[in-house]
C-alpha positions in Angstrom: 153.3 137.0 63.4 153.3 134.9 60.0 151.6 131.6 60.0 153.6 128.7 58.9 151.7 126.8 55.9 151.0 123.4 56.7 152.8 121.1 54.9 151.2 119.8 51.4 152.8 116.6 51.8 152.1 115.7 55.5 148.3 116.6 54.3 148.4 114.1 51.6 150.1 111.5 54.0 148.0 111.9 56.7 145.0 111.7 54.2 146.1 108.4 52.4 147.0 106.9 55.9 143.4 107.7 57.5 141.9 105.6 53.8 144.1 103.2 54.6 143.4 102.9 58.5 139.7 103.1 58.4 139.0 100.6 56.0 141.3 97.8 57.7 139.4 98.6 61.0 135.8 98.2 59.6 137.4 94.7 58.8 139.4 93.4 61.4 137.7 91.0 63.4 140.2 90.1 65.9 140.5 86.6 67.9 138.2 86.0 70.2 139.0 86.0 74.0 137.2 84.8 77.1 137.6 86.1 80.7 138.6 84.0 83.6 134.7 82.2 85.2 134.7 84.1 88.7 131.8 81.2 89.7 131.6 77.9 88.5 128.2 76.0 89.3 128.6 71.5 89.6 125.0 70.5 89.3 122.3 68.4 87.8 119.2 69.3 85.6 116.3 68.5 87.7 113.9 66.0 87.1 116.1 64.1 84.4 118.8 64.4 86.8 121.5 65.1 83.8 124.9 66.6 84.7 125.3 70.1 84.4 128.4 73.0 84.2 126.8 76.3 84.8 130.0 79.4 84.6 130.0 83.0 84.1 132.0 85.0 82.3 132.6 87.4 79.9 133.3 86.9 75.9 134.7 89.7 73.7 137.2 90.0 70.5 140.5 92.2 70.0 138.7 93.3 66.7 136.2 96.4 66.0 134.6 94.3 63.8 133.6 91.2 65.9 133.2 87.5 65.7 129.6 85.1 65.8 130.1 81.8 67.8 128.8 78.8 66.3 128.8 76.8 68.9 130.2 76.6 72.3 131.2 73.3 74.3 133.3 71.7 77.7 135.9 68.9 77.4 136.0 67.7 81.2 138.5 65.2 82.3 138.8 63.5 85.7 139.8 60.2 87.2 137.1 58.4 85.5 137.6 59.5 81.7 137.3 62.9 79.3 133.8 63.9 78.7 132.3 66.5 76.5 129.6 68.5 77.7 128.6 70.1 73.8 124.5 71.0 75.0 125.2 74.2 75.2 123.0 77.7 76.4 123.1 81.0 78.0 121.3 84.0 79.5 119.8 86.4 77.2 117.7 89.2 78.3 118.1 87.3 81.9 116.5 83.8 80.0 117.7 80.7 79.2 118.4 80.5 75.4 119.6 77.7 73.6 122.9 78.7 72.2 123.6 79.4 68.4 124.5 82.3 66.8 126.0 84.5 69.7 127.4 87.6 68.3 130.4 88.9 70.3 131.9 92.8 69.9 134.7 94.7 71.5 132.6 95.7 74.3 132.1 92.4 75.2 129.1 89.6 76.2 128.7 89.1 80.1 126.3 86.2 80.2 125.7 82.7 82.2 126.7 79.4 80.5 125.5 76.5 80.5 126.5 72.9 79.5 125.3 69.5 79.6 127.0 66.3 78.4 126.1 64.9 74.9 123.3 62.3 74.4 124.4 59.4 74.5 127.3 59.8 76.3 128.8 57.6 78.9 127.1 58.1 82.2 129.2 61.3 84.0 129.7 61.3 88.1 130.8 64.4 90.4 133.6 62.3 91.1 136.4 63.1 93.4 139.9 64.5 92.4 141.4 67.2 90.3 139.3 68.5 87.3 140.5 70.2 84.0 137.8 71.8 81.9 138.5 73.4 78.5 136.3 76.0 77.3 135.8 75.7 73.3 134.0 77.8 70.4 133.3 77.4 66.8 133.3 80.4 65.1 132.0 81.5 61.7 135.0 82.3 59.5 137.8 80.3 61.5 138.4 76.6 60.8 138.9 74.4 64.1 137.7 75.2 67.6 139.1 77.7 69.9 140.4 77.0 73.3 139.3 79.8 75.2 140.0 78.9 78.8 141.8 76.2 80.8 140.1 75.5 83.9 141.6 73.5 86.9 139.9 72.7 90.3 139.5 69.4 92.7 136.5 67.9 94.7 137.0 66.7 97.7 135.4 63.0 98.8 132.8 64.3 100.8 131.8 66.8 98.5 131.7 64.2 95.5 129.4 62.1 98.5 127.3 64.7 98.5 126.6 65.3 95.3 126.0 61.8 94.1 124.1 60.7 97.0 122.0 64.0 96.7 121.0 65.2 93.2 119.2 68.9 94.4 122.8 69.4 96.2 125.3 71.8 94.0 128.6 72.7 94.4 129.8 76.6 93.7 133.3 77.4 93.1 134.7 81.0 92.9 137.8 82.3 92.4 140.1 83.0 95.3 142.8 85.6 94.2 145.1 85.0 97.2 145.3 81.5 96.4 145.1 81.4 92.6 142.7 78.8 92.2 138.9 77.7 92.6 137.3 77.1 96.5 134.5 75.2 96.2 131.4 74.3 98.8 128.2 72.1 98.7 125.1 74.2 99.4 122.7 72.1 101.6 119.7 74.2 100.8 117.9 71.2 99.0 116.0 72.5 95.6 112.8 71.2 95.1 112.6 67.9 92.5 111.9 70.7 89.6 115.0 71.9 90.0 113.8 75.1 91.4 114.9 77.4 94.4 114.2 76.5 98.1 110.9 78.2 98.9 111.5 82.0 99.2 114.6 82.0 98.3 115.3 83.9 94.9 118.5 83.3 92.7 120.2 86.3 93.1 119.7 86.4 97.0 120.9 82.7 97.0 124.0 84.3 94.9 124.3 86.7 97.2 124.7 84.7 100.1 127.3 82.3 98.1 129.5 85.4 97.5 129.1 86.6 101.1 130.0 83.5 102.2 133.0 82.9 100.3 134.6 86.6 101.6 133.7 85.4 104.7 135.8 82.1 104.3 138.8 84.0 102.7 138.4 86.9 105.5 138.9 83.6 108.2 141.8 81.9 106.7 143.7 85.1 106.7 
């Protein structure tokens, strides 16, 4: 059997296309992208009592190369006005951290978020009524703000009672496939006036139970 010589020319074009390829990879940042929230947390910061988004979700970029968020904020509107919640942290290492420099890859950043309204701001109420929350990030090398994620969900009355009338009370919304949208409940475990868990309780059990609960409520309505 002879052996058919490669090519000298499909050597040299495969070569100058592998310099070429390689180089605008180590370079290509990509856009940066932002999974749909499966939980959305309305709340307040315990003792000031400020208003509170709490969502998680994952961030990542199309790009081998990656992005670094500036800054990360909320523009809330409902029946009484638009509001920007721009106090912005998020979970690193399972702490609190106050946002800034958040370096996102490919493989992505799965972390809690949290946003308050800015100082100063006109006084914000868990009113009742349809929401729409727009999920924004600055980003080193790109000009204006990023929309990452359009987020629509209502309140009912009683649950915008209940969480005026009741600061420790929050209200949890998680996606609901069948439906397409957010189903939120009040949780009537009370925290105590630091803001923390009921007494025994720990956050991922009270998590738990939320999640459990909502199956539960999807598994009924079927």
């Amino acid at each position: 059997m002879f052996e058919i010589p490669a090519c000298p020319q499909r050597q040299t074009l495969g070569l100058v296309d592998s310099c070429l390829t390689d180089p605008l990879a180590q370079f290509n940042h990509g856009r940066l992208r932002m999974t749909r929230p499966t939980l959305l947390c309305l709340k307040r910061d315990l003792p000031s009592g400020i208003p509170k988004i709490f969502l998680r979700t994952c961030l990542f970029t199309t790009g081998s190369k990656g992005r670094v968020i500036e800054n990360m904020y909320l523009r809330v509107r409902q029946a009484h006005g638009t509001y920007t919640f721009d106090f912005w942290g998020h979970t690193e290492n399972g702490k609190l951290t106050l946002g800034s420099g958040l370096a996102v890859g490919p493989a992505g950043v799965a972390s809690d978020h949290h946003f308050n309204p800015r100082e100063g701001s006109a006084e914000f109420l868990y009113v009742d009524g349809d929401y729409e929350v727009e999920v924004f990030a600055s980003v080193i090398g790109v000009r204006r703000p990023q929309l990452l994620q359009h987020i629509r969900f209502s309140v009912e009355s009683t649950q915008a009672a209940e969480l005026i009338q009741t600061p420790t009370r929050d209200m949890y919304l998680f996606w609901n496939t069948d439906t397409g949208s957010y189903v939120g409940s009040v949780r009537h475990e009370n925290r105590a006036r630091d803001g923390s868990a009921p007494v025994g309780v720990e956050r991922h059990e009270v998590l738990t139970t939320l999640f459990t609960d909502a199956l539960l409520k999807t598994k009924g309505e079927e």
